[in-house]
MMTF fields as JSON, N, C-alpha, C and O atoms, coordinates in Angstrom:
{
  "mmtfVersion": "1.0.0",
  "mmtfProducer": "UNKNOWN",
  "numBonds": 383,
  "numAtoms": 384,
  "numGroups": 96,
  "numChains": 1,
  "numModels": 1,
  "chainsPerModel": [1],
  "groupsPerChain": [96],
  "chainIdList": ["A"],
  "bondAtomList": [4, 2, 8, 6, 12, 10, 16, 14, 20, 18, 24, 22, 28, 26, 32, 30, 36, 34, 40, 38, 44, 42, 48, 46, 52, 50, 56, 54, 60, 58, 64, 62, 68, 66, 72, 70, 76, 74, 80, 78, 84, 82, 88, 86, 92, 90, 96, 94, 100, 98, 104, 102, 108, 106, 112, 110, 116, 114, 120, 118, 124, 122, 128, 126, 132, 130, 136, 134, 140, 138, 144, 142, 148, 146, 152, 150, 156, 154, 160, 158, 164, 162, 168, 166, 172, 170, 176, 174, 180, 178, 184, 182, 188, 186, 192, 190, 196, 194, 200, 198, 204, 202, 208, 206, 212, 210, 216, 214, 220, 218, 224, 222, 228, 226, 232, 230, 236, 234, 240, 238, 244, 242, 248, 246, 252, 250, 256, 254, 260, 258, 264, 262, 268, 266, 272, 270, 276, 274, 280, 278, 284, 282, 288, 286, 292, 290, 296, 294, 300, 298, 304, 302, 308, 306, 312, 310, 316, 314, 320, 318, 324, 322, 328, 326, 332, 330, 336, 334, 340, 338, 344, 342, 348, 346, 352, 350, 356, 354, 360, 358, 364, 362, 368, 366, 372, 370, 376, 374, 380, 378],
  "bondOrderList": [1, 1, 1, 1, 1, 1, 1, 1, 1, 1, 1, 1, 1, 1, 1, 1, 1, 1, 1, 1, 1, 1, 1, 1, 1, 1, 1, 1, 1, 1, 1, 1, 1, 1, 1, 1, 1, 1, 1, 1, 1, 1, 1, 1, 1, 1, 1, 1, 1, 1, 1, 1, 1, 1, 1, 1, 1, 1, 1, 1, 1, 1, 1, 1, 1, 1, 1, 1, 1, 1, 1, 1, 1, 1, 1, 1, 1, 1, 1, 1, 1, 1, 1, 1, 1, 1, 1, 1, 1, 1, 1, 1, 1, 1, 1],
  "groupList": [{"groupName": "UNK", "atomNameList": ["N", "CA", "C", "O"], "elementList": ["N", "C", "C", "O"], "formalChargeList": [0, 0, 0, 0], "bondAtomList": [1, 0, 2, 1, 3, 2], "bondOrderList": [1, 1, 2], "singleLetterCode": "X", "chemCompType": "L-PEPTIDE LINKING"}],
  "groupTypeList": [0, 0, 0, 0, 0, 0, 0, 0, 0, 0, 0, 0, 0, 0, 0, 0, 0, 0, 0, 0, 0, 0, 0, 0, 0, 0, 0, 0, 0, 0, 0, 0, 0, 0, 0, 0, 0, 0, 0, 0, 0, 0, 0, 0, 0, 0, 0, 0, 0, 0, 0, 0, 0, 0, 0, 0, 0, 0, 0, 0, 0, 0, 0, 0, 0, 0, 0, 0, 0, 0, 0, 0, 0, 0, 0, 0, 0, 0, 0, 0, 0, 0, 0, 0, 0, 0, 0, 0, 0, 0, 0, 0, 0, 0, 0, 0],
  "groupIdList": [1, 2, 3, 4, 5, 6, 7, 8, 9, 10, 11, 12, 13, 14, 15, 16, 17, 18, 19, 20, 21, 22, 23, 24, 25, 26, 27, 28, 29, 30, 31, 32, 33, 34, 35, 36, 37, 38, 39, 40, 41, 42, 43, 44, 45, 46, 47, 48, 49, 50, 51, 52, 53, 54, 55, 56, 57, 58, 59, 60, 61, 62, 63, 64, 65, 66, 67, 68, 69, 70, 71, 72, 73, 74, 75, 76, 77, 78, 79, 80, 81, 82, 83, 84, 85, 86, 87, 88, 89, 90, 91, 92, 93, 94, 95, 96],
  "secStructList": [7, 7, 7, 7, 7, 7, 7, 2, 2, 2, 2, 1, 1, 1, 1, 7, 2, 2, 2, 2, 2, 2, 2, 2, 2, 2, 2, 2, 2, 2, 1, 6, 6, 2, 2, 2, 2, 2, 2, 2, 2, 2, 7, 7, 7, 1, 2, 2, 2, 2, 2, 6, 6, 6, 7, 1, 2, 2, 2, 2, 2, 2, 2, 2, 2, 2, 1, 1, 7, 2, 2, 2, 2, 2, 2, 2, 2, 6, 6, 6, 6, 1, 7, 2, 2, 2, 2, 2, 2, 2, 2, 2, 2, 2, 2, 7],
  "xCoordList": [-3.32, -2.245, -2.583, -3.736, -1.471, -2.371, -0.875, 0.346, -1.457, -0.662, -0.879, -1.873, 0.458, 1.123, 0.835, 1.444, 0.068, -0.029, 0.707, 0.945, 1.352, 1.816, 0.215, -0.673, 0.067, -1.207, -0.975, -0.048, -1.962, -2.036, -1.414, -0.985, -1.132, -0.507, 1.135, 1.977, 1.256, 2.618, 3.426, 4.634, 2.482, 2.409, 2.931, 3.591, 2.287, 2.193, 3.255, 3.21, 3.903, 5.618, 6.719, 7.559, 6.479, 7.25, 7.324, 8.358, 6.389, 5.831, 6.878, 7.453, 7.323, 8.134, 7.494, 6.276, 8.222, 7.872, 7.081, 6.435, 7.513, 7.089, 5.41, 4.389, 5.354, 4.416, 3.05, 1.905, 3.559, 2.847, 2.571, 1.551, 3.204, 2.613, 1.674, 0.722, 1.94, 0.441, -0.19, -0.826, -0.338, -1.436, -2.003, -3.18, -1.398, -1.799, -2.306, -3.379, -1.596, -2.465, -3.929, -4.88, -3.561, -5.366, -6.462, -7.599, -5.903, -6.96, -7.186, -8.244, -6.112, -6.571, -7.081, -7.481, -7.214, -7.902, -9.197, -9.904, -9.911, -10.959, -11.867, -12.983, -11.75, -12.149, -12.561, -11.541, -13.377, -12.947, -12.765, -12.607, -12.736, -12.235, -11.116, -10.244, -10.986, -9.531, -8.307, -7.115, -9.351, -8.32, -8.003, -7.145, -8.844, -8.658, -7.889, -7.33, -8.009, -6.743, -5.573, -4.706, -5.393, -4.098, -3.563, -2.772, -3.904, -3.529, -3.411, -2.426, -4.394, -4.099, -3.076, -2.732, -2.675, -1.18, -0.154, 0.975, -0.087, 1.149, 1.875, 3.02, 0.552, 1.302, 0.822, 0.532, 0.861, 0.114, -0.757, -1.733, -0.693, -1.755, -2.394, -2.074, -3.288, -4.1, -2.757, -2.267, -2.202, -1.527, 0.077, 0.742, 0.355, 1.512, 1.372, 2.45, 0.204, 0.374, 0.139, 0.498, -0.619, -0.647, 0.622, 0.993, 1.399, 2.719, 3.77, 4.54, 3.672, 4.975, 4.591, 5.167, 3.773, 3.434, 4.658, 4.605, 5.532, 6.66, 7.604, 8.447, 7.848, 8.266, 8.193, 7.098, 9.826, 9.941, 9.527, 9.236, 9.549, 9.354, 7.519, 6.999, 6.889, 5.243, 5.179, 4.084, 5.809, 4.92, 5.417, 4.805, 6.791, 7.406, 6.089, 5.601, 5.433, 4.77, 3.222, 2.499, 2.702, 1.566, 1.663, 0.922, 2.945, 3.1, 3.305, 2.959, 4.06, 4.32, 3.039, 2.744, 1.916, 0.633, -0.448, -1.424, 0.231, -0.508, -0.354, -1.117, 1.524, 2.16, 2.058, 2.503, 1.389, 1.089, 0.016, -0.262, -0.802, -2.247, -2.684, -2.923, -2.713, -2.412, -4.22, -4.402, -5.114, -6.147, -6.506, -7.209, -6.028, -5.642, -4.491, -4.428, -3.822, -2.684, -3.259, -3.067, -3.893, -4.474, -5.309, -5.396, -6.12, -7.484, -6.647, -7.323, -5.904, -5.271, -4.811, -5.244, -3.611, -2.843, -4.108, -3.946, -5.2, -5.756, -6.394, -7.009, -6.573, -7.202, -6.646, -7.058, -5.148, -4.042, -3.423, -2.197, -3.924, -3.331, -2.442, -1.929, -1.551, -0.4, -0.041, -0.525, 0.357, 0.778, 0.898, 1.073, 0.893, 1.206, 2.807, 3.33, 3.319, 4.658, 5.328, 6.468, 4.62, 5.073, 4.734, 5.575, 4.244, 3.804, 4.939, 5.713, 5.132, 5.793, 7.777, 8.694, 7.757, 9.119, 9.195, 10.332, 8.765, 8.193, 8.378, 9.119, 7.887, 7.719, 9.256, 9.907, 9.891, 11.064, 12.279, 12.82, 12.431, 13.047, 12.893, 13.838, 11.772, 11.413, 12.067, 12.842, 11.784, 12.221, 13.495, 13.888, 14.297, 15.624, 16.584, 17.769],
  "yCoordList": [-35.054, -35.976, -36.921, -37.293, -37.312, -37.806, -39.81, -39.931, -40.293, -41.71, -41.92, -41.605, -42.669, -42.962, -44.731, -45.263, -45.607, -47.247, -47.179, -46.195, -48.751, -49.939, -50.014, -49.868, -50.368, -50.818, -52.573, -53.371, -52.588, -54.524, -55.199, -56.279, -54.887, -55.991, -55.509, -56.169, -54.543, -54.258, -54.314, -54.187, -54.645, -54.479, -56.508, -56.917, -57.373, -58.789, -59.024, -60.071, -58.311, -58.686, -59.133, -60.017, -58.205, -58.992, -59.945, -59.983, -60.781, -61.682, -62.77, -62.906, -63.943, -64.754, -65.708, -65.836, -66.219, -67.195, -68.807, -69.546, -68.92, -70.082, -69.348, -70.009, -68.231, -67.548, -67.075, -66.822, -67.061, -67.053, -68.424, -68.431, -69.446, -70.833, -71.357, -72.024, -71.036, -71.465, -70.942, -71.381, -69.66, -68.214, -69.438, -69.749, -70.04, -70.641, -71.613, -71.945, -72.303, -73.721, -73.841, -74.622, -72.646, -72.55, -71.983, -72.437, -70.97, -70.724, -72.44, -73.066, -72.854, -74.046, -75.172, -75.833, -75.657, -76.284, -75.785, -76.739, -74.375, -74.005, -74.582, -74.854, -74.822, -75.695, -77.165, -77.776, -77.856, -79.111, -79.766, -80.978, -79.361, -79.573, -79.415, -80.268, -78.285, -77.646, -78.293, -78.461, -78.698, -79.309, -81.258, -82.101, -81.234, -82.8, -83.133, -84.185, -81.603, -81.426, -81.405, -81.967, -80.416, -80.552, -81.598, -81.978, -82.355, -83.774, -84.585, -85.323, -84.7, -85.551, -85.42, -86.403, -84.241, -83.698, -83.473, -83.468, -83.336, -82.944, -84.238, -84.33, -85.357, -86.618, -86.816, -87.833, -84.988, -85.216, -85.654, -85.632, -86.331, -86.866, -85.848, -84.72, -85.827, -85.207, -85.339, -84.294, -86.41, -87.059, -86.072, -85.71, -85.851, -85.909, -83.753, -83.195, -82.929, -82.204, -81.566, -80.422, -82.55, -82.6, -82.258, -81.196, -83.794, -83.966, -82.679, -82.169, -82.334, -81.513, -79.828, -79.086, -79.648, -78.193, -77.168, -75.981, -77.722, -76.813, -76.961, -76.068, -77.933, -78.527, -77.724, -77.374, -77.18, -76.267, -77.018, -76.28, -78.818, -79.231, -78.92, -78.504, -79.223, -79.178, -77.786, -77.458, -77.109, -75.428, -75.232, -74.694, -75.942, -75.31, -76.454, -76.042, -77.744, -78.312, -77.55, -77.623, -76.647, -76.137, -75.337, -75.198, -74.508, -73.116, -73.67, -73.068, -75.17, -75.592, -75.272, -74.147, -76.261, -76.573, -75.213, -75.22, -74.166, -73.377, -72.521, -71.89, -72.754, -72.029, -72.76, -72.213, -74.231, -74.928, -74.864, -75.278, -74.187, -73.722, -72.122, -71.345, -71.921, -70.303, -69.328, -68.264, -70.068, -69.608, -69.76, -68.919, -70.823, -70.79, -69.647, -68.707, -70.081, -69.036, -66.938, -66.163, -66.738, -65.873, -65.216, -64.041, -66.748, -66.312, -66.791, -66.76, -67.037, -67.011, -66.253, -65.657, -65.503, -63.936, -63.12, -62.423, -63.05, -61.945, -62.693, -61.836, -63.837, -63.568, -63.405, -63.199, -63.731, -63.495, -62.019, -61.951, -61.178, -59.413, -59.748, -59.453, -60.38, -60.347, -60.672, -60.107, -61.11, -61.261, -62.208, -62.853, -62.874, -64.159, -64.409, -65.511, -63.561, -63.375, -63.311, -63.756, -62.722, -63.105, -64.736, -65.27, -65.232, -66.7, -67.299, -68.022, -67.245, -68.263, -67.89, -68.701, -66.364, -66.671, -67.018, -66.692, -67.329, -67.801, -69.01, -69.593, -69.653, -71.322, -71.422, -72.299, -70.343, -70.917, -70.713, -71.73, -69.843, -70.005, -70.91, -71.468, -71.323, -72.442, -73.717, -74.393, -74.0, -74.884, -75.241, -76.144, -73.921, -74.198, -75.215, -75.392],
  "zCoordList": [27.911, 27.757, 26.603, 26.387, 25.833, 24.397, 24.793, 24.888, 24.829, 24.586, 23.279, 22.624, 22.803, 21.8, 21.855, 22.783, 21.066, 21.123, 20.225, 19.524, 20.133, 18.97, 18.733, 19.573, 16.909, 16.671, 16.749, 16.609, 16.961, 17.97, 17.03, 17.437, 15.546, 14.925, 14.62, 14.01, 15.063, 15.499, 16.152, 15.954, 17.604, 18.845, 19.23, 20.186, 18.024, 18.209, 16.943, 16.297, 16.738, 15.872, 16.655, 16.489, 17.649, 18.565, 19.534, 20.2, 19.774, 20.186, 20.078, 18.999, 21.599, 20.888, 19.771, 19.655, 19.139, 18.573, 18.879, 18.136, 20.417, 21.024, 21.596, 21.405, 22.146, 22.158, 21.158, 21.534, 19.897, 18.836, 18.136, 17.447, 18.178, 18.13, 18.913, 18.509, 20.194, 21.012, 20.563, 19.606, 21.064, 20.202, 19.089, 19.268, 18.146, 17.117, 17.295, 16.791, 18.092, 18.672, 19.198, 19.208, 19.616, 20.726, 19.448, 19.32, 18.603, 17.469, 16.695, 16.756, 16.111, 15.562, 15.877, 14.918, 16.983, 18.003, 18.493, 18.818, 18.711, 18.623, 17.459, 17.903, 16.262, 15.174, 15.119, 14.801, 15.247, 15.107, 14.131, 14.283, 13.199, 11.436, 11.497, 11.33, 11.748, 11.084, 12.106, 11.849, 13.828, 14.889, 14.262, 14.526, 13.648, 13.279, 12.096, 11.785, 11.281, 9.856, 10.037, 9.368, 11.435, 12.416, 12.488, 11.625, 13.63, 13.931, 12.777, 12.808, 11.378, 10.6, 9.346, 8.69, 9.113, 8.503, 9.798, 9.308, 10.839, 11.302, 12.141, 12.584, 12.182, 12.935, 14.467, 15.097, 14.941, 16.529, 16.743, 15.994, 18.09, 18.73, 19.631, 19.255, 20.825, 21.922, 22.771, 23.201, 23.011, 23.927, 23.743, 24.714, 22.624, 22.256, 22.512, 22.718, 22.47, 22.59, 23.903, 24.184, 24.854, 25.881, 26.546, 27.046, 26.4, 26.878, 26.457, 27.271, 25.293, 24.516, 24.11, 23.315, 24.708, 24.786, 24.82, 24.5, 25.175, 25.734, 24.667, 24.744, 23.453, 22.815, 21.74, 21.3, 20.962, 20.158, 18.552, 17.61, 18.366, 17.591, 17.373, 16.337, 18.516, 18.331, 17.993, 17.535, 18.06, 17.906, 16.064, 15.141, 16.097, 14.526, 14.009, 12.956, 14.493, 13.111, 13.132, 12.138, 14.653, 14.265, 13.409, 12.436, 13.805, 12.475, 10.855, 9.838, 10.958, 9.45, 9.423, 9.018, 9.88, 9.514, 8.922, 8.172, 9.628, 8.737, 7.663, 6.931, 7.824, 6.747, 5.47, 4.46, 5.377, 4.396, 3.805, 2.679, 4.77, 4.148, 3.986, 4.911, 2.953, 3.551, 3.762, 4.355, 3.143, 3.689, 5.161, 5.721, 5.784, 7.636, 7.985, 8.777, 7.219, 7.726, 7.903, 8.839, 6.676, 6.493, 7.572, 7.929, 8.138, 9.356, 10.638, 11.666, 10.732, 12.044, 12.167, 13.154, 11.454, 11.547, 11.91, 12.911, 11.395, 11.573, 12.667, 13.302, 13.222, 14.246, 16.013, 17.155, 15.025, 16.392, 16.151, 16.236, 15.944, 15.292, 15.227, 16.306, 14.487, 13.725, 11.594, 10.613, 11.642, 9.563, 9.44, 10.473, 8.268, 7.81, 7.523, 7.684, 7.2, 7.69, 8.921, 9.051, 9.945, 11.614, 11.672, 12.395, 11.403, 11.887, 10.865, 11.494, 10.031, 8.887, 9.595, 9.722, 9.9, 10.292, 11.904, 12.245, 12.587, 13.447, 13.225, 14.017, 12.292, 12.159, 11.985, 12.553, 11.05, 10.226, 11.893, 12.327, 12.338, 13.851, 14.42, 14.978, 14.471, 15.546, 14.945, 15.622, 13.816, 12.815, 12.347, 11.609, 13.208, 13.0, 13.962, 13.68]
}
């Protein structure tokens, strides 16, 4: 019997968008550089992502945040098996 996969970054295209921002949140927050670059370009607080996790505005400014940097953007796609293009239209949905 032979199974047929999605390859994992094909497989994470379809991913929602609010789904792939956490995905993002939790990689960029693993950092504590890159979690304190976060907070200090996007305005959030600890408090504020605490509270607003669910919050379509906090996820479109993690995704701004990395669609503004694209060497993050770069190591997060690959470290969430997805593209730098899944995350950026992602941001831009969310953002709408």
């Amino acid at each position: 019997m032979t199974i047929i996969r999605e390859s994992s970054k094909s497989a994470a295209e379809h991913r929602a968008p609010e789904v792939l921002a956490l995905e993002a949140l939790g990689w960029a927050l693993a950092d504590e550089r890159r979690a304190e670059r976060l907070l200090l370009l996007t305005g959030l607080t600890p408090e504020r992502l605490r509270h607003g996790i669910e919050d379509r505005g906090v996820h479109a400014a993690v995704l701004e945040f990395l669609a503004n940097h694209e060497p993050d953007l770069v190591l997060a796609a690959d470290a969430l098996c997805t593209t730098p293009a899944a995350l950026v239209a992602a941001h831009r949905e969310l953002a709408a």
